[in-house]
Each structure stands twice: as C-alpha cells, then as structure tokens.
N, CA and C atoms of all chains as a GROMACS GRO file, in nm:
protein
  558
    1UNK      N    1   2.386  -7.416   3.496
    1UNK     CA    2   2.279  -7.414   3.398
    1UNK      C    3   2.265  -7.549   3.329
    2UNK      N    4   2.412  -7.619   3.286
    2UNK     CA    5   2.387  -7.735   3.242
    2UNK      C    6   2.357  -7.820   3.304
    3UNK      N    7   2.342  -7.851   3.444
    3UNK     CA    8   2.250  -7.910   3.538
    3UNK      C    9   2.134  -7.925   3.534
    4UNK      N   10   2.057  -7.856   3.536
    4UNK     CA   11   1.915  -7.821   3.488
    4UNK      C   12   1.849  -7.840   3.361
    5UNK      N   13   1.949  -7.817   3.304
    5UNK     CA   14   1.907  -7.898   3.109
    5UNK      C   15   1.921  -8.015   3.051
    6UNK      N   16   2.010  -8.016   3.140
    6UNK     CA   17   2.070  -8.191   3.076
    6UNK      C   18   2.144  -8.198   2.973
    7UNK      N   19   2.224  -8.076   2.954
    7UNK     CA   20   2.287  -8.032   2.856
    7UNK      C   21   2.417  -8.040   2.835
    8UNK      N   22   2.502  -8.048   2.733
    8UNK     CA   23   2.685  -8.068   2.767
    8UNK      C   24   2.737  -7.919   2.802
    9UNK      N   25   2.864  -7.938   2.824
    9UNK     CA   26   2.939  -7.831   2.820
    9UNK      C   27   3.101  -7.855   2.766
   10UNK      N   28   3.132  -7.782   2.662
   10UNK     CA   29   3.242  -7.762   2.576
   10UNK      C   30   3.305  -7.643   2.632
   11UNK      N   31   3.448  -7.704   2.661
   11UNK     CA   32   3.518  -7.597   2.749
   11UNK      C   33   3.626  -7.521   2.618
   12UNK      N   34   3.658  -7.424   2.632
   12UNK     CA   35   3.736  -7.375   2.502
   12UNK      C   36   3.892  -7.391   2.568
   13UNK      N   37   3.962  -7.412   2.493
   13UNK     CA   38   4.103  -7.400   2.522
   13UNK      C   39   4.221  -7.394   2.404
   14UNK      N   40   4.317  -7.443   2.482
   14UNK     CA   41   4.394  -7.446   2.316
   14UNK      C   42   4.428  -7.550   2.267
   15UNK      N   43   4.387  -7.619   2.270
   15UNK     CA   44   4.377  -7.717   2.159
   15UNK      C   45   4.383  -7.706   2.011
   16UNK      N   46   4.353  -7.765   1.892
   16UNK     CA   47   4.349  -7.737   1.814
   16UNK      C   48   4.151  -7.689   1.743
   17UNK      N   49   4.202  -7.569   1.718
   17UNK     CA   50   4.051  -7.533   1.675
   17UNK      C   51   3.987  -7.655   1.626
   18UNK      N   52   3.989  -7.730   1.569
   18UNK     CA   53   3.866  -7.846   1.497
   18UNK      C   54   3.827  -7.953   1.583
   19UNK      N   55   3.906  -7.971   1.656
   19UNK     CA   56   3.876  -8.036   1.761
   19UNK      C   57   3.760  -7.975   1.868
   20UNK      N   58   3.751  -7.851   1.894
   20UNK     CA   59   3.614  -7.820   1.974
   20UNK      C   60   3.524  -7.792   1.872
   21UNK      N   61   3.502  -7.752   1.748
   21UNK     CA   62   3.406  -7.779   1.600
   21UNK      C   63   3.370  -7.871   1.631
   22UNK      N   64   3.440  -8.004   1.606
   22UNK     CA   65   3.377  -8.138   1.620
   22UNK      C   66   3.311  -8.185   1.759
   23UNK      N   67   3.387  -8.162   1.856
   23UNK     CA   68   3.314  -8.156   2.011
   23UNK      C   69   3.220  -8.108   2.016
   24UNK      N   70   3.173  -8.036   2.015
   24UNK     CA   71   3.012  -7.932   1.999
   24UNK      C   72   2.903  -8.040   1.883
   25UNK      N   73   2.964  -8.065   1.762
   25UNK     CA   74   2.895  -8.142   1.656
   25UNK      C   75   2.851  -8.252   1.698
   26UNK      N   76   2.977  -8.350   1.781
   26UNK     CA   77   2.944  -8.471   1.828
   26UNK      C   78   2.805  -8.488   1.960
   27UNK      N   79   2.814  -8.341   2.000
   27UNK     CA   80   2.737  -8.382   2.124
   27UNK      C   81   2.611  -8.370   2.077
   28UNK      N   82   2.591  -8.283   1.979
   28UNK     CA   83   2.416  -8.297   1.926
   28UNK      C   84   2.428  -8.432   1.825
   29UNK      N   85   2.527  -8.458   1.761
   29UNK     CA   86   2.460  -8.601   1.717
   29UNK      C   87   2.465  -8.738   1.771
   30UNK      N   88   2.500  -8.723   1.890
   30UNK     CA   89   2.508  -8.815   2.016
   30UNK      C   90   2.340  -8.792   2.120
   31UNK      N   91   2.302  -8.696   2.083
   31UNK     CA   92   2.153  -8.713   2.113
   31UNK      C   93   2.093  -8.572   2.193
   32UNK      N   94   2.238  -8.460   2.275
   32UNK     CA   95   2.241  -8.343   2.291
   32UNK      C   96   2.133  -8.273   2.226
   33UNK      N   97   2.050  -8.187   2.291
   33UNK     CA   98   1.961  -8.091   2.295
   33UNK      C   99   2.020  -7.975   2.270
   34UNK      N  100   2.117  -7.922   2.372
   34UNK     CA  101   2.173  -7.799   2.425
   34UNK      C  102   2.288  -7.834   2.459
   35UNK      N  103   2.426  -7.738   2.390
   35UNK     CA  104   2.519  -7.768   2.425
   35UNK      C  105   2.614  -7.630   2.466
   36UNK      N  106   2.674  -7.578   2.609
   36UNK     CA  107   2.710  -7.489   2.625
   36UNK      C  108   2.866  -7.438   2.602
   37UNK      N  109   2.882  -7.366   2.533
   37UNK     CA  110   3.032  -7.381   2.491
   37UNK      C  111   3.103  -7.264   2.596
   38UNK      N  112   3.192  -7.235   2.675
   38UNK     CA  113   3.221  -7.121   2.794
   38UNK      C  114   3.378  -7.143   2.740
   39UNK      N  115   3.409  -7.019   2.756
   39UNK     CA  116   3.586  -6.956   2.712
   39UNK      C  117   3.573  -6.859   2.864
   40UNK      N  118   3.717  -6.860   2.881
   40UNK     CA  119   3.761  -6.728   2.976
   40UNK      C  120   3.851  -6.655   2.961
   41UNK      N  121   3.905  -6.540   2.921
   41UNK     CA  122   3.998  -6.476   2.867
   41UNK      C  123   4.005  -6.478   2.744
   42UNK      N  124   4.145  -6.484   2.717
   42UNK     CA  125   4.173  -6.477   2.552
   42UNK      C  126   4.058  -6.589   2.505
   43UNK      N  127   4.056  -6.681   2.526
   43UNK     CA  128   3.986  -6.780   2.450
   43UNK      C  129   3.881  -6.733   2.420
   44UNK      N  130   3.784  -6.660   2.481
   44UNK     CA  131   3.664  -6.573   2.429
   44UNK      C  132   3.614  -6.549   2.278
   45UNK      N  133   3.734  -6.529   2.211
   45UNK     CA  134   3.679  -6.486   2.096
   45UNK      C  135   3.708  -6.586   1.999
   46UNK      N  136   3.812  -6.723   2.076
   46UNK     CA  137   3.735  -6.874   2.009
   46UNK      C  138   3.641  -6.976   2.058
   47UNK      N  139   3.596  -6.922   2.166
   47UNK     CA  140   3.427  -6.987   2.196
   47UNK      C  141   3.344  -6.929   2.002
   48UNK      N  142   3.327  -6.767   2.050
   48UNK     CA  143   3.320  -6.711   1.939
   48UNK      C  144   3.263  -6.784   1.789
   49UNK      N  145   3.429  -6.802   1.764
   49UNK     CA  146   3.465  -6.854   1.631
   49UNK      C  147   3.407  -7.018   1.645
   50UNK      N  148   3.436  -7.119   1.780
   50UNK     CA  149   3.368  -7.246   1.759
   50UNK      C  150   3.244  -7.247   1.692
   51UNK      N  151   3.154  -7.152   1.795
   51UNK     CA  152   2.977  -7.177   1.735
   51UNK      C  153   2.977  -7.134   1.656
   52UNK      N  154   3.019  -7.008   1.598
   52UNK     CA  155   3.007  -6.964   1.416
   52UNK      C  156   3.020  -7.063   1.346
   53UNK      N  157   3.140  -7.110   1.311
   53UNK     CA  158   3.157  -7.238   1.218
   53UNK      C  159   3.049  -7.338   1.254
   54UNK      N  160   2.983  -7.394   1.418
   54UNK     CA  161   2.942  -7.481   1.398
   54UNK      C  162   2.775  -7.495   1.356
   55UNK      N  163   2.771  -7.321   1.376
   55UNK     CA  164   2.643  -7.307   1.290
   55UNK      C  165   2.633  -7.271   1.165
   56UNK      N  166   2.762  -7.243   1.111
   56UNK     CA  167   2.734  -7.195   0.919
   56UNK      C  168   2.815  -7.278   0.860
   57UNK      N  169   2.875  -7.436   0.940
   57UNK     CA  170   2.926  -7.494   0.814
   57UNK      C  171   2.854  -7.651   0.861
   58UNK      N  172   2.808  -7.643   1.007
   58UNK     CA  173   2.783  -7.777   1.037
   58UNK      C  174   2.626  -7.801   1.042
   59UNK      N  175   2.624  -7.723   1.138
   59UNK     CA  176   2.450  -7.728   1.178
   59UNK      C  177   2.375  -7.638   1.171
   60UNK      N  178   2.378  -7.590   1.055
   60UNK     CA  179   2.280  -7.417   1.039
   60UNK      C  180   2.138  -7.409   1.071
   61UNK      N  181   2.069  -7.555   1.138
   61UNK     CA  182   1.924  -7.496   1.229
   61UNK      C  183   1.943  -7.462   1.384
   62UNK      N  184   2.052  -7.492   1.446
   62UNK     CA  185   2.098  -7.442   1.556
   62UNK      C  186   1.990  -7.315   1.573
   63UNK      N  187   1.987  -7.309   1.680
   63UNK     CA  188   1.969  -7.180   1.760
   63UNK      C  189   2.030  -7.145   1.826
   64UNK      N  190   2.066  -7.019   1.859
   64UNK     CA  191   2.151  -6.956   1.976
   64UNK      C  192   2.056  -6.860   2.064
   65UNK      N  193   2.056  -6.938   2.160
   65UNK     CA  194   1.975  -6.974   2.280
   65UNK      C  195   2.012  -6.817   2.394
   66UNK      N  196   2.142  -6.864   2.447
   66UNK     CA  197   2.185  -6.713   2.482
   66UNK      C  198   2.317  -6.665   2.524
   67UNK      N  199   2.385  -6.604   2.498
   67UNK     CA  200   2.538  -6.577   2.550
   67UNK      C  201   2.518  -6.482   2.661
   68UNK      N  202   2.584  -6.529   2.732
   68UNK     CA  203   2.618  -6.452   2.868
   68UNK      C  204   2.769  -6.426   2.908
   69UNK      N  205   2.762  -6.337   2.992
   69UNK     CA  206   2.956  -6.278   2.970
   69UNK      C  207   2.938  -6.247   3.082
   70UNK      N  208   3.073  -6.237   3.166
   70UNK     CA  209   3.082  -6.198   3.341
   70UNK      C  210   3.234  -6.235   3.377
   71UNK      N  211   3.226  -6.214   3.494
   71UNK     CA  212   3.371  -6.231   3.572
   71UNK      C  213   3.396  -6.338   3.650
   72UNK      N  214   3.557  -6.330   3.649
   72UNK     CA  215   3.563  -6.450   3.768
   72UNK      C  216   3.668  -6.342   3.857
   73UNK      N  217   3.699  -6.396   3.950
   73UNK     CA  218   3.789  -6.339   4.056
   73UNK      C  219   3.888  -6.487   4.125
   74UNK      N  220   4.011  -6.421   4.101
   74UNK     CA  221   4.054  -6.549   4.163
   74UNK      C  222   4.208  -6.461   4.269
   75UNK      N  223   4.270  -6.545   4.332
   75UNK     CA  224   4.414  -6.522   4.374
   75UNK      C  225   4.512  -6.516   4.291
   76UNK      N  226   4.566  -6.419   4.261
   76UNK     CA  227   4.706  -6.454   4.158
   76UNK      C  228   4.816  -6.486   4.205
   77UNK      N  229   4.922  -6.490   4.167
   77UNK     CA  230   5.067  -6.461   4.211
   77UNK      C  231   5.058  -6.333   4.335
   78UNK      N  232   5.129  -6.390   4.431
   78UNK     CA  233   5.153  -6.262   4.520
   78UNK      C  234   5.024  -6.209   4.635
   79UNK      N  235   4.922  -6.322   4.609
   79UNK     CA  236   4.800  -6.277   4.652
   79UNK      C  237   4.687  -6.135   4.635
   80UNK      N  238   4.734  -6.092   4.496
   80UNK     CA  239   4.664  -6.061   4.414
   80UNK      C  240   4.560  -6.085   4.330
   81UNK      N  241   4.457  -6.020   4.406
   81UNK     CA  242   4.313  -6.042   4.321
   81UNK      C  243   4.332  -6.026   4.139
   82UNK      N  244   4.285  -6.126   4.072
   82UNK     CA  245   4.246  -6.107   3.968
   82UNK      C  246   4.130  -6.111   3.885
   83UNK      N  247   4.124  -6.042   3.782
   83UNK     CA  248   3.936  -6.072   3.749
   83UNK      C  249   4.016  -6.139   3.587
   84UNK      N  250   3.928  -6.221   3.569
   84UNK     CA  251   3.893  -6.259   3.371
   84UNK      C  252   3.775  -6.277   3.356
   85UNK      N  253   3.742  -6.274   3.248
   85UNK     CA  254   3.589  -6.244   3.175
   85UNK      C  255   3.561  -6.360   3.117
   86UNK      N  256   3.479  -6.389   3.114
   86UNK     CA  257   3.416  -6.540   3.102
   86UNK      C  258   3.320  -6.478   2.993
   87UNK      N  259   3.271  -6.633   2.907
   87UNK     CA  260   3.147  -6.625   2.839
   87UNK      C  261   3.093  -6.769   2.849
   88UNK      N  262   2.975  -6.742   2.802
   88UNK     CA  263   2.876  -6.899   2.775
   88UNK      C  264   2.764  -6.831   2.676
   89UNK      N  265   2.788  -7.024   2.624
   89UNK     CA  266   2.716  -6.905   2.501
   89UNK      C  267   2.644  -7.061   2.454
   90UNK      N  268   2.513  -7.063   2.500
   90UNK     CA  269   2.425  -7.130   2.441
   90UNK      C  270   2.353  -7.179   2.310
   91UNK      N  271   2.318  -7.321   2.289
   91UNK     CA  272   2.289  -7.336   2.168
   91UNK      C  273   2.192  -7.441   2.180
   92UNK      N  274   2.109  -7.450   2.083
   92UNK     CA  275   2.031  -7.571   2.117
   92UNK      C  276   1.954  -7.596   1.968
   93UNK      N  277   1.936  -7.740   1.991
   93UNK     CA  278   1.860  -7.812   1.832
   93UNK      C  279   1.760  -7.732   1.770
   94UNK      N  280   2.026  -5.139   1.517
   94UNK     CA  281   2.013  -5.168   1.652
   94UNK      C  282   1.994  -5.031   1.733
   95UNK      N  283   2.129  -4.954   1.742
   95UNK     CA  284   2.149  -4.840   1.780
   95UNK      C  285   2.047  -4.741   1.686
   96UNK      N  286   2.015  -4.748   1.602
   96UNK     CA  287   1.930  -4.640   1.519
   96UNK      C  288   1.767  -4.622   1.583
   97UNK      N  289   1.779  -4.778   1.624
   97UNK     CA  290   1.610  -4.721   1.690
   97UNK      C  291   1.662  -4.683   1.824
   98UNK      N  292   1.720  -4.735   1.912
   98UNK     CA  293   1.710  -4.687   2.086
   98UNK      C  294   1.776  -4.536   2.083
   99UNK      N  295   1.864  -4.493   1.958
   99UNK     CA  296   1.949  -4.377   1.973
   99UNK      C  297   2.051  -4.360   2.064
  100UNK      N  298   2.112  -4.526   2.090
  100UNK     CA  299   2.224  -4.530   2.160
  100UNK      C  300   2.319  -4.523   2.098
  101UNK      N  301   2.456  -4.530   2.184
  101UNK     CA  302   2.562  -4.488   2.132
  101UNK      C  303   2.636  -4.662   2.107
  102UNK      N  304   2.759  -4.598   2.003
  102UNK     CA  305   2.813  -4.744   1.951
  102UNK      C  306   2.976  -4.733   1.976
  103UNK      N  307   3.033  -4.835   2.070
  103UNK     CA  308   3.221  -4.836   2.076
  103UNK      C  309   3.244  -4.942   2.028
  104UNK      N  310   3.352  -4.934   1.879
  104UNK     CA  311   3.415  -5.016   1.843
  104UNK      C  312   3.537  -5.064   1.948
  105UNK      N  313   3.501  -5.135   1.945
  105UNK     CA  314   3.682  -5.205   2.026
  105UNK      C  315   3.804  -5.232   1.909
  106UNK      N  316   3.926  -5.188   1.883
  106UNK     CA  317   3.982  -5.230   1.811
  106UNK      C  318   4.193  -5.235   1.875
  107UNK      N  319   4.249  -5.163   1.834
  107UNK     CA  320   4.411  -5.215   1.878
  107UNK      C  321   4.407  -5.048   1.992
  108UNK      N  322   4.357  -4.999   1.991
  108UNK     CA  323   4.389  -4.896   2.097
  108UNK      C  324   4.419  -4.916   2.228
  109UNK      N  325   4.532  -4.827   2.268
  109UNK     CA  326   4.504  -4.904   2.427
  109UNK      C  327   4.386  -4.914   2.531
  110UNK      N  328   4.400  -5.046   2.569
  110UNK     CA  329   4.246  -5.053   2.665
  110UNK      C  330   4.157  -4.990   2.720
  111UNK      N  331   4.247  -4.904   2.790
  111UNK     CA  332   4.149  -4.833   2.897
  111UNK      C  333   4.061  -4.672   2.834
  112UNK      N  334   4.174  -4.651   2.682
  112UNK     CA  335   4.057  -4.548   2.604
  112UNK      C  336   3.934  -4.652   2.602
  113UNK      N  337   3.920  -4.754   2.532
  113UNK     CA  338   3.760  -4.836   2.544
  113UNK      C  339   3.657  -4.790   2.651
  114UNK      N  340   3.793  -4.825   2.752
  114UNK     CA  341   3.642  -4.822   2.919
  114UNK      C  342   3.620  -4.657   2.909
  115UNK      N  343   3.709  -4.559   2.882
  115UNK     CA  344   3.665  -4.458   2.921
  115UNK      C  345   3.565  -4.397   2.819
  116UNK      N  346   3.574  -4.478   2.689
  116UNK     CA  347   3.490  -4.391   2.608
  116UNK      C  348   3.342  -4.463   2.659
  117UNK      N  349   3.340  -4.565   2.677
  117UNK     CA  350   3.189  -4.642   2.702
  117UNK      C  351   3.134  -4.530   2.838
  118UNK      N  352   3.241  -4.534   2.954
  118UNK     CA  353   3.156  -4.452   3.061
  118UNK      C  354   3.149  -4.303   3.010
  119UNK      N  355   3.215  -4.238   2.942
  119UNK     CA  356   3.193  -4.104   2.941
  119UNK      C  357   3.028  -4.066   2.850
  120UNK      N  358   3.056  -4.199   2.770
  120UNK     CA  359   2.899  -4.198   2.658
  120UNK      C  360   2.786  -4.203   2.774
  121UNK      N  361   2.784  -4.262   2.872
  121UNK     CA  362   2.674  -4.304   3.012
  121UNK      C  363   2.693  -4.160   3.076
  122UNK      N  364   2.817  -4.135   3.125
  122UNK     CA  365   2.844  -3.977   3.194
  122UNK      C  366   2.792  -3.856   3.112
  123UNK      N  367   2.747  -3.870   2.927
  123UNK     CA  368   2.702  -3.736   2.864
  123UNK      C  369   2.591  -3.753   2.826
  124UNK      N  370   2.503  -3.910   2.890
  124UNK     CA  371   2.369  -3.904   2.877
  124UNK      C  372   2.264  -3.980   2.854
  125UNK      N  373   2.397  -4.093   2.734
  125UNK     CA  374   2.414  -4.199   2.655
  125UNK      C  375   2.271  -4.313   2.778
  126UNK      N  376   2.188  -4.364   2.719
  126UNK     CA  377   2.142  -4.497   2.788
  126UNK      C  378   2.126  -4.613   2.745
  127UNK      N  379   2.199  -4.602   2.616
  127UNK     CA  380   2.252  -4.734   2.616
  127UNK      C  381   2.364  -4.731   2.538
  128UNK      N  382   2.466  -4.793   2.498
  128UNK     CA  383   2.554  -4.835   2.419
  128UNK      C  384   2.546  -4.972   2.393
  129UNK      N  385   2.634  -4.912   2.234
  129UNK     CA  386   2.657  -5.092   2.208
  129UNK      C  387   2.802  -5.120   2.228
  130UNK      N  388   2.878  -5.208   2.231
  130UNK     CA  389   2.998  -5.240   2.232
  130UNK      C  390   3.063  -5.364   2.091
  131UNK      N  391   3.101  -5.314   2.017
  131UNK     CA  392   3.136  -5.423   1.877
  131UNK      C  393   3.229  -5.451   1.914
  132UNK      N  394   3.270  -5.512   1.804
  132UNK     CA  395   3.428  -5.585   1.795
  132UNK      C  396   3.399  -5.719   1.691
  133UNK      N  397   3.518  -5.713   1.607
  133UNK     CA  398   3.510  -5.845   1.533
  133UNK      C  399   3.660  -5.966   1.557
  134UNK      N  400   3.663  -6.078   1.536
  134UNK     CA  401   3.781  -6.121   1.523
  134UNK      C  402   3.841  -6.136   1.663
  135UNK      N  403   3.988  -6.152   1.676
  135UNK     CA  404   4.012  -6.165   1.807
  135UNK      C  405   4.023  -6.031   1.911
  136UNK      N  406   3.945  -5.952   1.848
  136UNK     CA  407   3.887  -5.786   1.937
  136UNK      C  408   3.744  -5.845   2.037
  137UNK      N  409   3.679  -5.939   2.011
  137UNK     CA  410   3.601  -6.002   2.068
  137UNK      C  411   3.645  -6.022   2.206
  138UNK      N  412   3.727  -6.089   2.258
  138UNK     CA  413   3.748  -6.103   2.406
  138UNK      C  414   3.782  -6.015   2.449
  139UNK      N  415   3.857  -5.895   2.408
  139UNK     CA  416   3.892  -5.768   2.423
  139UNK      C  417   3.746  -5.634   2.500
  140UNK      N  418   3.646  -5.704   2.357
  140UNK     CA  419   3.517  -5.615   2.353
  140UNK      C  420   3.463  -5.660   2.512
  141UNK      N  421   3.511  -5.802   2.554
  141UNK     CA  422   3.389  -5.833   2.662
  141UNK      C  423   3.488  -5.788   2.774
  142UNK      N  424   3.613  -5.789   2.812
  142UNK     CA  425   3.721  -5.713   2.912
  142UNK      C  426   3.636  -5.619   2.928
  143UNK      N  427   3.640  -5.541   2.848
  143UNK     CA  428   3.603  -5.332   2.850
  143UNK      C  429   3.461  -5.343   2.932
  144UNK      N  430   3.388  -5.433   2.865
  144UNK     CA  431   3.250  -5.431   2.903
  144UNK      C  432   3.281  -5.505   3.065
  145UNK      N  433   3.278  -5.573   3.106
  145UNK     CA  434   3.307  -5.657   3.264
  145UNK      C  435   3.436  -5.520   3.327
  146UNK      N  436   3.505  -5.443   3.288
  146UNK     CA  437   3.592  -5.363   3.346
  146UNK      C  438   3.472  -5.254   3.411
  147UNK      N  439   3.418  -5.190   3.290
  147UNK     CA  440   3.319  -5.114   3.283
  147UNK      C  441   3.212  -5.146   3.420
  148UNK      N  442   3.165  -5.212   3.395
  148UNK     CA  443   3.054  -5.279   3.491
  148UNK      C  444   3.126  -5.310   3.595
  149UNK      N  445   3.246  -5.372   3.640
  149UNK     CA  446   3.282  -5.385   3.776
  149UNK      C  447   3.369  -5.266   3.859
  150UNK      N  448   3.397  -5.178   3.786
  150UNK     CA  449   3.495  -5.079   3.846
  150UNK      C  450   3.437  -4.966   3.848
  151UNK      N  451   3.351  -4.903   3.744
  151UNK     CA  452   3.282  -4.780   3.696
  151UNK      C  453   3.203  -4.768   3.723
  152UNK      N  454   3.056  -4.859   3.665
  152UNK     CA  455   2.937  -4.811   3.634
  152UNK      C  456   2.870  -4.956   3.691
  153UNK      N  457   2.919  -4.990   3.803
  153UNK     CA  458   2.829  -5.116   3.880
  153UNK      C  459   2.619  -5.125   3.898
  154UNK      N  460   2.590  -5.034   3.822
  154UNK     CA  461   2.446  -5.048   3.792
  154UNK      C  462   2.380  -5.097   3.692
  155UNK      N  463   2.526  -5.087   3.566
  155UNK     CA  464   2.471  -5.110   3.445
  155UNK      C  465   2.375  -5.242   3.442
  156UNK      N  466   2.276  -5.242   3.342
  156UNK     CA  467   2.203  -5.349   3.304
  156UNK      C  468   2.290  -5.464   3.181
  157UNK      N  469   2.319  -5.568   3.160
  157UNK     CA  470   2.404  -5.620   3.090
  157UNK      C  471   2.223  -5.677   2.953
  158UNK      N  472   2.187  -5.570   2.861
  158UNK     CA  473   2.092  -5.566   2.825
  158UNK      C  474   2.100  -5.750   2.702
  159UNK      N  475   2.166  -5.761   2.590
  159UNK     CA  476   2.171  -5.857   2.510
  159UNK      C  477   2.323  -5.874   2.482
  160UNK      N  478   2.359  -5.971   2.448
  160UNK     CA  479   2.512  -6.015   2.383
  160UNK      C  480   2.458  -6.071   2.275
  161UNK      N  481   2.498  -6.039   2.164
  161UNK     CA  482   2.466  -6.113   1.966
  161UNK      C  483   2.602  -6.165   1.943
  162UNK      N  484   2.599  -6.265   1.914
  162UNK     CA  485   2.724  -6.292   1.847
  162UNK      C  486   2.684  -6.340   1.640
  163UNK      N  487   2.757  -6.353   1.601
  163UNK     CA  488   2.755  -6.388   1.449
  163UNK      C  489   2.856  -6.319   1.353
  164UNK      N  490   2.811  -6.374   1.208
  164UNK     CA  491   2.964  -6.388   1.128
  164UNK      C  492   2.920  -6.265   1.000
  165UNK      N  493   3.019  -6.235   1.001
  165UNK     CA  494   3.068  -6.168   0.868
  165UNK      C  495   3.135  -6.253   0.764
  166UNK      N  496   3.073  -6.207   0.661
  166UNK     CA  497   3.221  -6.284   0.505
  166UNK      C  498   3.249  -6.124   0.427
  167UNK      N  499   3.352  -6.149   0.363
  167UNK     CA  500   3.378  -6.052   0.249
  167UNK      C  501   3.512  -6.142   0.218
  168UNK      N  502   3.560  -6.105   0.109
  168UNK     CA  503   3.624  -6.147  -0.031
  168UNK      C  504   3.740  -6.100   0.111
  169UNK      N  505   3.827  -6.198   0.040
  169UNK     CA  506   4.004  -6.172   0.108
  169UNK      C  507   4.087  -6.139  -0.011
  170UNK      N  508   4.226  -6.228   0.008
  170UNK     CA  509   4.274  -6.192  -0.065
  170UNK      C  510   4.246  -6.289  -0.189
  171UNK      N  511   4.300  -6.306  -0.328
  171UNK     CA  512   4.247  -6.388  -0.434
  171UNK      C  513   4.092  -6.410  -0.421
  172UNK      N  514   4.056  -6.327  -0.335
  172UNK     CA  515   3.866  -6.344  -0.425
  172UNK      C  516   3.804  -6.502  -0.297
  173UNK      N  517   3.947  -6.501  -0.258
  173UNK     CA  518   3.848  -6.613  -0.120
  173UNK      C  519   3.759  -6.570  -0.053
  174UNK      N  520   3.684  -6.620  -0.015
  174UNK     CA  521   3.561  -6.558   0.108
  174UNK      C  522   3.608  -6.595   0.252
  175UNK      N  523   3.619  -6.433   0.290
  175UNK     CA  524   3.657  -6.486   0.446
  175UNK      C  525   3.570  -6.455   0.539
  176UNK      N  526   3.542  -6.565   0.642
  176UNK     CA  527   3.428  -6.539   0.760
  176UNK      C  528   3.500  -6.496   0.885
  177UNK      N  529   3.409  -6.400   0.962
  177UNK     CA  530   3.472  -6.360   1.048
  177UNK      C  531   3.389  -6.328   1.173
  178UNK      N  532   3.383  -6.358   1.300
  178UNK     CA  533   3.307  -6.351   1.426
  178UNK      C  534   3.294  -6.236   1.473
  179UNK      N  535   3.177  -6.187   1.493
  179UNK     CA  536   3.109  -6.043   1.573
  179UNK      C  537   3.050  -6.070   1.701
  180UNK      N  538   3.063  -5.965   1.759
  180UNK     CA  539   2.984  -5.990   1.894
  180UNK      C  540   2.939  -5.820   1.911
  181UNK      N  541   2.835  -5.810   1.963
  181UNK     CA  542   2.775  -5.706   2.007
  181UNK      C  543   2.709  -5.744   2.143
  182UNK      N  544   2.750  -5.616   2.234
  182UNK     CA  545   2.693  -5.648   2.355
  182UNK      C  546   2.628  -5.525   2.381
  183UNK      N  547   2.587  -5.508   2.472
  183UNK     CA  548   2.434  -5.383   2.464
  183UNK      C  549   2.465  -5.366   2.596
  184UNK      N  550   2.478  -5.275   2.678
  184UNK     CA  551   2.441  -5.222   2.822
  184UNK      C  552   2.391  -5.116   2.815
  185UNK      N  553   2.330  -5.091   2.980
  185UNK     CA  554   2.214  -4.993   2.951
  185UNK      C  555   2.180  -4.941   3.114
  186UNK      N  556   2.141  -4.773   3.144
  186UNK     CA  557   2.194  -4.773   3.261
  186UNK      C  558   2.080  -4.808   3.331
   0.00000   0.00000   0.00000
C-alpha cells in the first residue's frame, strides 16, 4: 500500500515506546502525507497506543485513514505452521 | 454502534481465549449478523487474535466490516487522567 502512496511505514517493536511517537511525528514533519504504522502479535496493541498519543498529544488534525487486521502464516519450530495477526493502521495529514 | 444494526457486542478481557472465539461464533450460530468485538489496553491484540482465529478456522465467510481504534481517559489514581486505547472491530456474516 505504501508503494502506491508514497507513504512511510513505522514498524512497531520493542523498542522504547517514544521512540516510535517520535518516528511517526518525524515523518509528517519531514514532508509525509501518510504514514503506516503495522504491529504483529503482541505489539498490536502498541501500534494501538503509538497513533493514539500521536494523535491526542502530537498531531490532533491527523486522520485515521484505515486500520486493517489479518494474518500471517509462517514455519515455526518443528515445521509447524503458525498464524499471528497483523495490523496497519493508517493515517494521513 | 451496535444499537442501530442490533448486533451483538464481545468484550475481550483475561478469560481464557478460546471462550472469546466461541462466544463470537455461537452469537453468528444464534443468528447474530453482526458483532462487535472490544477490548481496551493490552486486550487489544488479544481482541484482533479472536477475531483472525474466528475468521480463519470457524466462520471463513465472515465480512471483516470496520476496525475503530481510539482513546479513553478517566481519573486514575490521585485524580491523574489516564488515557487508554480502544479498538472495535465489526464482522458481519
């Protein structure tokens, strides 16, 4: 999707929460339109928490454009299929 | 949300998992056409598991209708204001 927009993408991880706050912030005031923030698993519900804060303490004309949620499938240990749940969750100026 | 379509609503919260998936399909199995799926806080990545379990194992027709995300505040402890991340996701058969 961010192909087509010309848009960033903010990957969630563990890092320290303020650090993807500010990542998301920097990319719209670096000239960003649309910036897609995607978690998979646990991290999900700090994609979440990134865009909240970065729309009610940073950039409250944001729009939220659209979240989407789905699966991945991969090989695990043992050659065991696994699924995790993904999100993306759109935003734009 | 649910008050106009007259769908049904599953909180996600510390229960074990798979009551979630079963209460979402049994609401679709007694009639239900749409549900919502909540969750606040780190029940959020939890809420979107149930929902992607749901849809890939159960009820592979569902429509994945809207995902909302946004914040809650209320008073904590000492009268602080605490914000807190929602997500609502909507499927629909």
């Amino acid at each position: 999707m961010n192909q087509e927009t010309g848009g960033a993408v903010v990957f969630i991880g563990k890092k320290p929460f303020m650090n993807y706050v500010t990542g998301v912030v920097m990319q719209f005031n670096s000239g960003a339109k649309k910036v897609c923030v995607k978690a998979r698993g646990k991290y999900i519900s700090r994609a979440v928490d990134v865009v909240e804060v970065v729309r009610n303490r940073f950039l409250p004309n944001l729009k939220l454009e659209k979240v989407d949620i789905n699966s991945e499938e991969f090989e695990g240990q043992e050659g065991k299929k696994v699924r995790v749940s993904t999100i993306e969750i759109t935003i734009s100026k």
